[in-house]
C-alpha positions as CSV (number, residue, x, y, z in Angstrom):
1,X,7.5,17.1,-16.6
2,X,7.7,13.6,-18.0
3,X,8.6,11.5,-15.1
4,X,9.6,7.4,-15.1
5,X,8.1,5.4,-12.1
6,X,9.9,2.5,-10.7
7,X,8.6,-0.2,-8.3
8,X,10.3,-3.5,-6.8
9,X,9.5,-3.3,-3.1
10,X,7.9,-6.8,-3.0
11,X,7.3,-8.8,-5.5
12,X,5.1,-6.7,-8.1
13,X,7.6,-5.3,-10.8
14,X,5.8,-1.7,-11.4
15,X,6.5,0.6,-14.3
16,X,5.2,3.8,-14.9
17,X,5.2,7.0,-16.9
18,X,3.1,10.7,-15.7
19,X,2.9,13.5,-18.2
20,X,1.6,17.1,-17.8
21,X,-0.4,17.5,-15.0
22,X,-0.3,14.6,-13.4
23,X,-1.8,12.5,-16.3
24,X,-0.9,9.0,-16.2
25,X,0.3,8.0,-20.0
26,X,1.0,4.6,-19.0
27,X,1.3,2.0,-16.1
28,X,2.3,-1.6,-16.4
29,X,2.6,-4.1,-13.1
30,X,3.8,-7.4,-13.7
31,X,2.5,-9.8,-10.6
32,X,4.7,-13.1,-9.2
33,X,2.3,-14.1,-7.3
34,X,1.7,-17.6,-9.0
35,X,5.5,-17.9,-8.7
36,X,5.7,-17.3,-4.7
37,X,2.1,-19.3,-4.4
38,X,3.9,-22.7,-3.5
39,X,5.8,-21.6,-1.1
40,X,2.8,-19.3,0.8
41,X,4.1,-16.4,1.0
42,X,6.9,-14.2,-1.0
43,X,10.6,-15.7,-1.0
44,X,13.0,-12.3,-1.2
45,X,15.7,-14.1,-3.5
46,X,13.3,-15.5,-6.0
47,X,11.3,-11.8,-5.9
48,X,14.8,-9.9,-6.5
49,X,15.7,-12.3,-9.7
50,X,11.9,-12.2,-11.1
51,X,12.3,-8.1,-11.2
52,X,16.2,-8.5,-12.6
53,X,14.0,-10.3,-15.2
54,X,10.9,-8.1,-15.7
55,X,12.5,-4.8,-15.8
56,X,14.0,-4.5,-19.0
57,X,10.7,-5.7,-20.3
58,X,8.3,-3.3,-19.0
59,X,10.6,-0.7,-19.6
60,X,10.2,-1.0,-23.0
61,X,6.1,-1.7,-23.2
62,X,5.4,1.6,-21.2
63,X,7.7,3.6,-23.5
64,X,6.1,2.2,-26.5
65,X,2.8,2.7,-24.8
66,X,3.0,6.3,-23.9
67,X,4.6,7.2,-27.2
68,X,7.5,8.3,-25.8
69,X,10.9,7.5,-25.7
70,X,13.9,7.1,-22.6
71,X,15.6,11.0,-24.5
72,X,12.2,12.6,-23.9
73,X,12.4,11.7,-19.9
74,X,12.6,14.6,-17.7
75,X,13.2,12.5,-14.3
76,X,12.7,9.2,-12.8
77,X,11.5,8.0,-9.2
78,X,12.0,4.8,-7.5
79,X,10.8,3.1,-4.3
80,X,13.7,3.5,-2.3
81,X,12.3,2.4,1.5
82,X,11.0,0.3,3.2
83,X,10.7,-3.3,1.2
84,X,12.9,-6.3,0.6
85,X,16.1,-5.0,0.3
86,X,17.4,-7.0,-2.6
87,X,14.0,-6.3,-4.4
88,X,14.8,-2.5,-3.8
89,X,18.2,-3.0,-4.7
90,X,17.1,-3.9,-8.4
91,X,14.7,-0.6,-8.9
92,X,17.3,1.7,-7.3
93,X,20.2,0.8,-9.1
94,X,18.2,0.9,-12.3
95,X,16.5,4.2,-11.7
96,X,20.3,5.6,-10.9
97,X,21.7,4.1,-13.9
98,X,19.4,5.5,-16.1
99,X,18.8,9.0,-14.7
100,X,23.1,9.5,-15.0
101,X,23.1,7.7,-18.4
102,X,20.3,10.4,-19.6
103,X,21.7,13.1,-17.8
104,X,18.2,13.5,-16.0
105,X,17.9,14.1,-12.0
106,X,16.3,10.9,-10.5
107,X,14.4,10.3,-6.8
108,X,14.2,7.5,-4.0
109,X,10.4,8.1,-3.0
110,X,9.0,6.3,0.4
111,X,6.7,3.5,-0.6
112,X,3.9,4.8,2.3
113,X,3.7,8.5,1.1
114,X,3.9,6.6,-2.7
115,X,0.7,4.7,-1.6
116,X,-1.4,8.1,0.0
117,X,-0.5,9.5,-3.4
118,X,-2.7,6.7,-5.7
119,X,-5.8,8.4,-4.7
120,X,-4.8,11.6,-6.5
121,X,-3.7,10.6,-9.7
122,X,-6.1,12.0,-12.2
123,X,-8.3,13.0,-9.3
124,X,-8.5,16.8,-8.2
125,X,-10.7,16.4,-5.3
126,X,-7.9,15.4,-2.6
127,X,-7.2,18.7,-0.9
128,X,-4.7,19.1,2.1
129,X,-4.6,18.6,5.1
130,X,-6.0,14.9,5.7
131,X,-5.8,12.0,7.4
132,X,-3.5,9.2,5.8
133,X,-4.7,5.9,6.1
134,X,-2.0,2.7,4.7
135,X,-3.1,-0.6,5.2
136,X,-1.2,-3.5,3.8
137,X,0.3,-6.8,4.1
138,X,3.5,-4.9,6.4
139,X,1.9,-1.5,7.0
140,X,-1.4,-0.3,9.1
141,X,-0.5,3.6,10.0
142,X,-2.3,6.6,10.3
143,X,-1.0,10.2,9.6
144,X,-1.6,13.8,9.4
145,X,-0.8,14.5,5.6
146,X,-0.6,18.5,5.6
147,X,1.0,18.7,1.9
148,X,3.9,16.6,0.2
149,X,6.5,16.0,2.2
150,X,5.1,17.5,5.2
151,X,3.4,14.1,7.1
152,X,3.5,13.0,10.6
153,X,2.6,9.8,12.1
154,X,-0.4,9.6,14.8
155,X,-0.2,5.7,15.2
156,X,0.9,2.5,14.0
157,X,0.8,-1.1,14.5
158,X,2.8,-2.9,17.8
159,X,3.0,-5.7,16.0
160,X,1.0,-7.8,12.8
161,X,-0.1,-5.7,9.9
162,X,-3.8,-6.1,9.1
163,X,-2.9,-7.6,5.7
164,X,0.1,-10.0,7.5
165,X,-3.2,-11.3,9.7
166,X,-5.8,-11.4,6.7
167,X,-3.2,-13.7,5.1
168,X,-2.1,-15.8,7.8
169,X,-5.5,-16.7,9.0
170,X,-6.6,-17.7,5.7
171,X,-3.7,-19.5,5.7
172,X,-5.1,-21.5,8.8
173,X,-8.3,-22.2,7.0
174,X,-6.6,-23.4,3.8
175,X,-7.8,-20.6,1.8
176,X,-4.8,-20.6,-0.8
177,X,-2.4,-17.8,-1.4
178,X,-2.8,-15.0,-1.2
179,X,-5.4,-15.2,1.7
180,X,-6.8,-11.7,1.7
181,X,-8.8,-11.3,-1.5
182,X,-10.6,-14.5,-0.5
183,X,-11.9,-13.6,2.9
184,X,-13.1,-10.9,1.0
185,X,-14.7,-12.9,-0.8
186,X,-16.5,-15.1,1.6
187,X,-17.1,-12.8,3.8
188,X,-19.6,-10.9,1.3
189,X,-21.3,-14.9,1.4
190,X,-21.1,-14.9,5.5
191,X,-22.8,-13.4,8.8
192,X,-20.7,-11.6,10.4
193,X,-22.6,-11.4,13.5
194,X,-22.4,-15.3,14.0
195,X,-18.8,-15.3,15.2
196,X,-17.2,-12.4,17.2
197,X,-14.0,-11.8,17.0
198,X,-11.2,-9.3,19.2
199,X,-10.6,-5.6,18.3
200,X,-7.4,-5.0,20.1
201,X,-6.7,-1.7,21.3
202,X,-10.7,-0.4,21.0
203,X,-10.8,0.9,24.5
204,X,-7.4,2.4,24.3
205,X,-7.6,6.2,23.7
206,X,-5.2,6.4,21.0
207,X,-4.2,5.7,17.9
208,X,-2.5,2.4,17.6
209,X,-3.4,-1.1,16.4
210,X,-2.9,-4.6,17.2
211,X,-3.9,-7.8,14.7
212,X,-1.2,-10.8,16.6
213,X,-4.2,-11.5,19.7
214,X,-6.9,-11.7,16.5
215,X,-5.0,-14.6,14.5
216,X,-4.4,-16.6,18.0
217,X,-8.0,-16.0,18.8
218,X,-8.9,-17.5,15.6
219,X,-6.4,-20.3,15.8
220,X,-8.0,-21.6,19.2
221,X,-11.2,-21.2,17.4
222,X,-10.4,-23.2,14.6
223,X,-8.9,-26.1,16.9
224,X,-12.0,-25.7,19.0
225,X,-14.9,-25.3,16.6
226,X,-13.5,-26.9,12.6
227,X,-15.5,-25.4,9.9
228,X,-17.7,-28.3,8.8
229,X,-18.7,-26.5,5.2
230,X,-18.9,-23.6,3.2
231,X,-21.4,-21.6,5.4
232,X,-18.8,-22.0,8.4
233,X,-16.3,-21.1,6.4
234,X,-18.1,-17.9,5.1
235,X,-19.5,-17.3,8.6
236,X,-15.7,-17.3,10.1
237,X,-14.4,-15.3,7.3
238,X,-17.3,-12.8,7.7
239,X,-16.1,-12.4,11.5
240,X,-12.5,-12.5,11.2
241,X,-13.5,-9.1,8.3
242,X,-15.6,-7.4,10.5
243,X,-13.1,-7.2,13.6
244,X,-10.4,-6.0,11.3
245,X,-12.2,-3.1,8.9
246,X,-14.2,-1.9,12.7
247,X,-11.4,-1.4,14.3
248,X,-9.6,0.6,11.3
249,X,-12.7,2.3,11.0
250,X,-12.9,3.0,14.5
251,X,-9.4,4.7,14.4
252,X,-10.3,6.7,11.5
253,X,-12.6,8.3,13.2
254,X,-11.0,8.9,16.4
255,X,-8.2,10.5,14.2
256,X,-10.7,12.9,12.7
257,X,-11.9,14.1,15.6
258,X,-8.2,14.6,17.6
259,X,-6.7,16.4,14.1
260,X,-10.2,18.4,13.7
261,X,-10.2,17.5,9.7
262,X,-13.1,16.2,7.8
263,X,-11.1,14.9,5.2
264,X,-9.7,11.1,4.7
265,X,-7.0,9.5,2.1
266,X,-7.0,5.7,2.2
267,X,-4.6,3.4,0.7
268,X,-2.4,0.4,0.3
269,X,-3.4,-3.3,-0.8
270,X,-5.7,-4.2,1.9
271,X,-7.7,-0.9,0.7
272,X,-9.1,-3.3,-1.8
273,X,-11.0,-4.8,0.2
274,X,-14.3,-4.4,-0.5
275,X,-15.3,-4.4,3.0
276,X,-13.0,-1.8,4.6
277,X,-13.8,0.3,1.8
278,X,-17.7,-0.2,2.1
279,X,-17.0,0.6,6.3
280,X,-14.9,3.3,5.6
281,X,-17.4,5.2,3.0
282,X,-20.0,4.8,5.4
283,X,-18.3,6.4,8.1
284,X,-17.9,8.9,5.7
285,X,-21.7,9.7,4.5
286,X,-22.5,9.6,8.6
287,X,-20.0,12.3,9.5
288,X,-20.1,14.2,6.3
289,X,-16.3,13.4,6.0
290,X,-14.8,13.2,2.3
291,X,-13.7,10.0,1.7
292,X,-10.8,9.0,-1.2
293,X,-9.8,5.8,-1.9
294,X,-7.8,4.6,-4.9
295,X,-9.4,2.9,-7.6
296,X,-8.5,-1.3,-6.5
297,X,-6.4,-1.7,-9.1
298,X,-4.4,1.3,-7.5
299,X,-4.4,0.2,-3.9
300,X,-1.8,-2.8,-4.8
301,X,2.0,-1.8,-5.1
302,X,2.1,0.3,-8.5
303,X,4.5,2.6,-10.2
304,X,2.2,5.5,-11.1
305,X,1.6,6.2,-7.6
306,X,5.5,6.2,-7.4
307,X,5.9,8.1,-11.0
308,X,3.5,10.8,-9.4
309,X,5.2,11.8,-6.0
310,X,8.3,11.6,-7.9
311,X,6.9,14.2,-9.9
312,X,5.4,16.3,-7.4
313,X,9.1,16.4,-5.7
314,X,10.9,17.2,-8.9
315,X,8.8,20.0,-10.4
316,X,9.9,21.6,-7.0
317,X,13.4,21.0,-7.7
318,X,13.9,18.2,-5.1
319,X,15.8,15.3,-5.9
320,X,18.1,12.8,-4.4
321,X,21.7,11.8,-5.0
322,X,23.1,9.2,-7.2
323,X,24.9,8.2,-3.6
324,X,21.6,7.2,-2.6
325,X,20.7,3.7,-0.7
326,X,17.8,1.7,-0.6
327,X,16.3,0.9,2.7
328,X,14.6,-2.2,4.1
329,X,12.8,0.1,6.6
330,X,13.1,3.7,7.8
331,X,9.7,5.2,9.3
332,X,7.2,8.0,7.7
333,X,6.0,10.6,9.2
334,X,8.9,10.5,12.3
335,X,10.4,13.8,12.8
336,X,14.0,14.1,11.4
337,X,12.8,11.0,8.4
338,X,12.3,13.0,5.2
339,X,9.9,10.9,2.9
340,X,12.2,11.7,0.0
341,X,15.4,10.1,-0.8
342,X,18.4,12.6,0.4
């Protein structure tokens, strides 16, 4: 089945097209980050007007890439929930407009289960059931993943995302925009034994997480104790890494052992971090637990991951109605919340 993926969540414009098998002909994501850069941090109206603009565009490249034209399309998926609403807006109505223009059955896929799904494309060695790991700049959740469409949730942020607090203590340290790829950065430079940082929640038996006590620890820091050069800098950034990707870590593992699986699926944009996936791997090799994670340029919002659930659904002859709304949040994994558009 030759399936069209569409993602506008945020502010990456994503398209995508999966042939046979889950082979990805072509996938084409057109960043605005250097348009939201001045304002530190994503402006929804701008974001929704950038993808009005890019859509038509990369419509047409990933068609001509693929060899393939709109008539050959068998279906189309869109990120339907959660996100900006106007960004979601754009993808939804477009997906809908299309799919009834080509007479072709179309589906609202959940941008979480989208993400757990990067780590199979053109990989066969993700097997069910596992644990589902999304981290991001709105998202830090852990599920049981028995099969498509069959998640539940096990635990969740109370509050910050661990991207949200990678990006707002760089943000402190005038690190630029966006914050997270540069503490990655410096922290590879840093010690991160120099400056200890809070793991909320590591003495609670469950499987939750908390990231708003690290940036105010890290605020009074700063006020108490200003970098004076790069090794500070590289030292704090080091710290601030090492509280976050332990305590994910941490979970993980905790996870494992309450589900009784040896198997792990980590994804979402924070998942590029070079750190969390180094912590994560290793966890892996000392427990003899298989380990998947998304190539980096997967981990970031993307619309093969979106093309490919879509797929999975509609070769099984699910698919949602053209009545269908977008959703600036509705939880995964919750019992009664289908991941698929209804």
């Amino acid at each position: 089945m030759l399936v069209l993926g569409i993602e506008t969540s945020c502010d990456e414009t994503a398209v995508a097209i999966i042939g046979d098998k889950g082979k990805l002909l072509s996938s084409i994501v057109s960043s605005q980050i250097e348009i939201h850069k001045r304002f530190g941090g994503v402006v929804p109206e701008i974001a929704s007007r950038n993808h009005l603009e890019a859509l038509p565009n990369l419509l047409d490249q990933v068609l001509a890439e693929s060899g393939h034209t709109l008539q050959e399309l068998e279906g189309i998926a869109v990120t339907a929930r959660p996100g900006l609403i106007g960004a979601l807006l754009v993808g939804v109505n477009a997906a809908k407009s299309l799919a009834w223009s080509l007479g072709i059955p179309f589906i609202g896929i959940h941008h979480l289960e989208a993400h757990l799904m990067a780590a199979a494309i053109d990989n066969s060695g993700v097997t069910f059931p596992h644990i589902g790991l999304v981290v991001s700049g709105g998202h830090t959740s852990l599920f049981r993943v028995n099969g498509i469409g069959d998640i539940s949730l096990l635990g969740e942020t109370r509050d910050d995302a661990a991207g949200e607090a990678f990006d707002k203590i760089a943000k402190m340290m005038n690190l630029g925009y966006p914050g997270g790829p540069e503490i990655d950065r410096r922290a590879a430079l840093g010690d991160p034994k120099r400056h200890t940082f809070p793991q909320a929640m590591k003495k609670k038996n469950n499987l939750e997480f908390s990231f708003s006590g690290l940036k105010t620890a890290v605020r009074v820091f700063l006020k108490d104790n200003p970098p004076q050069n790069e090794t500070d800098v590289n030292d704090i950034c080091a710290g601030v890494q090492f509280a976050i990707t332990e305590i994910i870590t941490r979970k993980v593992e905790m996870a494992l052992r309450q589900e009784g699986l040896t198997s792990v699926v980590a994804a979402g944009g924070v998942v590029a971090n070079k750190g969390l996936r180094g912590s994560l791997e290793a966890m892996g090799k000392r427990r003899g637990v298989d380990i998947h994670i998304p190539p980096i340029n997967m981990c970031t919002d993307n619309a093969a991951m979106v093309a490919a659930l879509g797929q999975a659904y509609l070769e099984r002859g699910e698919h949602s109605s053209l009545l269908l709304n977008a959703a600036p949040y509705r939880p995964l994994g919750v019992e009664g919340i289908q991941a698929a558009g209804d």
